[in-house]
C-alpha positions, -999 to 999 in steps of 0.1 A, spaced: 511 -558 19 509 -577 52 519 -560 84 542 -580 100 528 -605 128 551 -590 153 543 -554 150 520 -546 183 508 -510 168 495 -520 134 481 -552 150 466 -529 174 456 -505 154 420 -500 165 425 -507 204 454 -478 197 434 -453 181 409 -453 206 433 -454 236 449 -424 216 415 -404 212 405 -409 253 438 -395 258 432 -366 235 401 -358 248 412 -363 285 439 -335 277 419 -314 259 396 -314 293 429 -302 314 437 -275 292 399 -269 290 392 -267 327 424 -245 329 413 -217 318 405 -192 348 382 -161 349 381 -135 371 347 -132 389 332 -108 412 299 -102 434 287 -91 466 273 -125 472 253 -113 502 222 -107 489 191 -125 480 193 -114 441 229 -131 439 218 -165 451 225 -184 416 263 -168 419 266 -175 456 257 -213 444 273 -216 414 308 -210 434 298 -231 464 288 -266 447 319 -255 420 296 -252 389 321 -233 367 347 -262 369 318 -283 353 320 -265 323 360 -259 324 366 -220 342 388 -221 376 368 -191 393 392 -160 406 363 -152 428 361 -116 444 334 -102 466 328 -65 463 304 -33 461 289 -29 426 303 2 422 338 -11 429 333 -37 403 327 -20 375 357 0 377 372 -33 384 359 -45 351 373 -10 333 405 -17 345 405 -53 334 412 -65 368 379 -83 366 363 -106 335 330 -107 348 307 -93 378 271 -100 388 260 -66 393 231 -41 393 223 -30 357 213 5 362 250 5 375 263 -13 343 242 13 320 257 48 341 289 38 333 282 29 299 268 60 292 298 79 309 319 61 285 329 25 302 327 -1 276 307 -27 299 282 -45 285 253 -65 298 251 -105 289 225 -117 305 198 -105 334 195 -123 369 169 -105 385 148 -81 357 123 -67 379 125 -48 409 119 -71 441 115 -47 466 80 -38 488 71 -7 502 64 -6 538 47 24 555 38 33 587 2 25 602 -13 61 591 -2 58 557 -33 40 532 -15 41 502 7 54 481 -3 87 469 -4 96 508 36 92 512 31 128 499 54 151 522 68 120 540 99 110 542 114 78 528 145 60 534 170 61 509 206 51 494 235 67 475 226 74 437 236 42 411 229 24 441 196 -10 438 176 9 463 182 48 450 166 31 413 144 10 430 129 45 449 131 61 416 112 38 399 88 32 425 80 73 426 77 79 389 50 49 387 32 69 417 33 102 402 54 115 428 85 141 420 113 125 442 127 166 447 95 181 455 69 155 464 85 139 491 118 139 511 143 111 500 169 104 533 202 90 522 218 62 545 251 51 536 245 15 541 211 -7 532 209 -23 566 206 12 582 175 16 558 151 -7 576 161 1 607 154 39 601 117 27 597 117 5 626 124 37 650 106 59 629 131 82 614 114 79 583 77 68 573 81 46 542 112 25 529 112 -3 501 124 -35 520 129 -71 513 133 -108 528 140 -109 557 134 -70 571 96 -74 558 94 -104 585 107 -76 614 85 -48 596 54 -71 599 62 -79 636 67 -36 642 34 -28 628 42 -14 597 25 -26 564 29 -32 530 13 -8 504 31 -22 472 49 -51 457 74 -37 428 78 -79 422 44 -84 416 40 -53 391 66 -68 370 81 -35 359 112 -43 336 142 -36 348 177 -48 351 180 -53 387 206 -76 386 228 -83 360 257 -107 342 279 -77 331 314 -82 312 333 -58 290 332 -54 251 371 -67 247 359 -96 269 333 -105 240 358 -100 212 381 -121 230 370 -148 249 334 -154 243 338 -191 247 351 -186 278 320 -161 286 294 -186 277 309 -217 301 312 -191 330 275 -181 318 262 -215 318 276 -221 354 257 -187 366 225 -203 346 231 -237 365 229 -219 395 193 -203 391 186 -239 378 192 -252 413 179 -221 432 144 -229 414 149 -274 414 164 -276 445 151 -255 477 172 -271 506 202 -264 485 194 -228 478 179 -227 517 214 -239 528 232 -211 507 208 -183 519 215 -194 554 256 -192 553 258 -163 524 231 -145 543 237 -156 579 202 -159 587 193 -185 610 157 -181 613 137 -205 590 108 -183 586 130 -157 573 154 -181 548 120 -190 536 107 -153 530 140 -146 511 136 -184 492 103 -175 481 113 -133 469 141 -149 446 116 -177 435 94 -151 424 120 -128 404 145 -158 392 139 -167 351 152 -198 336 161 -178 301 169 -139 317 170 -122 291 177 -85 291 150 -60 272 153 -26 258 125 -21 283 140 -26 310 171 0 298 141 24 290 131 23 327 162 33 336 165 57 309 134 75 319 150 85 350 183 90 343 197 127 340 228 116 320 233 128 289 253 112 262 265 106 228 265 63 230 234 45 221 220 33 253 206 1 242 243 -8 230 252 -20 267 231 -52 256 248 -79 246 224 -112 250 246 -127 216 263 -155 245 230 -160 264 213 -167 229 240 -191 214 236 -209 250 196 -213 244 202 -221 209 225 -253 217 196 -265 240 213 -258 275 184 -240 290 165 -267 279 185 -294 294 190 -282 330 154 -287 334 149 -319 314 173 -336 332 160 -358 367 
């Protein structure tokens, strides 16, 4: 049967279709980029640059999340997490692995930062590290970066944190460096920008925990287990905006330079380059999280409990991601 001349539609029928498909598609992208996730960080630290970016050039809404951004303590976020007031926090995870231990049911997605990108600064008189022996060392509340990082740092030396050497708790990690500046203490693990200042004071460097490469999941891409169940599609576009992020952290210095400089405050273009260069060095294009680095942890770790530890790893999103070709992508593309 003929369709009838006068009948725009069926005459149509192609041009239609097609005009019907753009339209589908365009409001499949508005309820796609509606979807909103709440996000938190501390966002003023070197380690954090690829979240500090991804919200400023608006990376999630490339790949459909509306950011709920908050910017908080680590400590404060993972209870945040918990209580489901947040979806999704770049935190520490030795933090992430305490509470999953005490029973939280966080989990860790993907690393940012898996070694420890700290250096240790001593006074002149002190050669190396078996002489901090009886000294005292600057030092933070425990689940704290820096209380890990000190950890670490002693266990690798041989060096009994309780017995070995006197461990001085500040409340804040900007009171740390300037403890060694006066000379409260004789050692503390610093980075960009403070090791510029320490340089300047006469101190030196003894070790780099960067350059040792000792796994560990400094920095993390931590969620929840019912956030997996739930919304893991919704996970992995939030994850590939924090991924775009270290992309142009590692492509594209004066961008990242720019962030450092307003996240950070820092002025100084020696020092925004000292801190460019640490994350350089620590940054990964694919970060993910190994069972060593949660043995690192687990090695110093005095809490006891039922839940296998390796069970706050979660890199399932992170894997699907690589496995569509997006990591691959980012840096194919000019």
């Amino acid at each position: 049967m003929k369709a009838p001349k006068n009948n725009f539609l069926f005459a149509n029928a192609p041009a239609f279709l097609v005009l019907a498909a753009s339209m589908l598609v365009h409001d499949c992208r508005i309820v796609w980029s509606a979807e909103t996730l709440r996000f938190g960080f501390s966002g003023a630290t070197a380690t954090q640059l690829a979240g500090s970016i991804a919200v400023e050039q608006k990376l999630f809404d490339r790949y459909g999340v509306t950011v709920e951004f908050t910017q908080s303590a680590g400590t404060t976020m993972i209870r945040a997490l918990d209580s489901g007031s947040l979806q999704l926090a770049i935190v520490g995870g030795g933090q992430a692995l305490s509470a999953y231990l005490k029973g939280v049911d966080v989990r860790i997605i993907s690393g940012l930062v898996n070694a420890i990108p700290f250096q240790l600064w001593v006074k002149p008189e002190i050669a190396a590290v078996k002489d901090l022996k009886g000294k005292l060392i600057a030092n933070t509340p425990p689940g704290t970066s820096l209380n890990l990082a000190n950890q670490v740092m002693l266990a690798r030396a041989g060096l009994d944190p309780s017995r070995d050497v006197k461990l001085v708790a500040f409340g804040r990690l900007g009171l740390v460096s300037q403890a060694l500046f006066t000379g409260v203490v004789d050692a503390a693990l610093l980075s960009p920008p403070e090791t510029i200042e320490a340089k300047k004071s006469g101190l030196h460097m003894i070790l780099d925990l960067a350059t040792a490469r000792i796994p560990c999941p400094f920095t993390s891409v931590v969620t929840t287990r019912a956030m997996l169940e739930k919304e893991p599609l919704l996970l992995g576009r939030s994850l590939k905006g924090i991924l775009h992020g270290v992309n142009l952290a590692l492509t594209n210095p004066d961008l990242a330079k720019k962030t450092i400089n307003r996240t950070m405050r820092l002025t100084d273009p020696e020092a925004i380059e000292e801190v460019y260069q640490r994350v350089t060095m620590v940054y990964e294009r694919f970060p993910v999280v190994s069972k060593e680095a949660v043995d690192t942890i687990l090695k110093l770790s005095p809490v006891t409990s039922n839940r296998n530890p390796y069970g706050v790893l979660d890199m399932s999103v992170l894997e699907r991601i690589d496995k569509e070709g997006f990591v691959r992508s980012l840096y194919s593309a000019k």
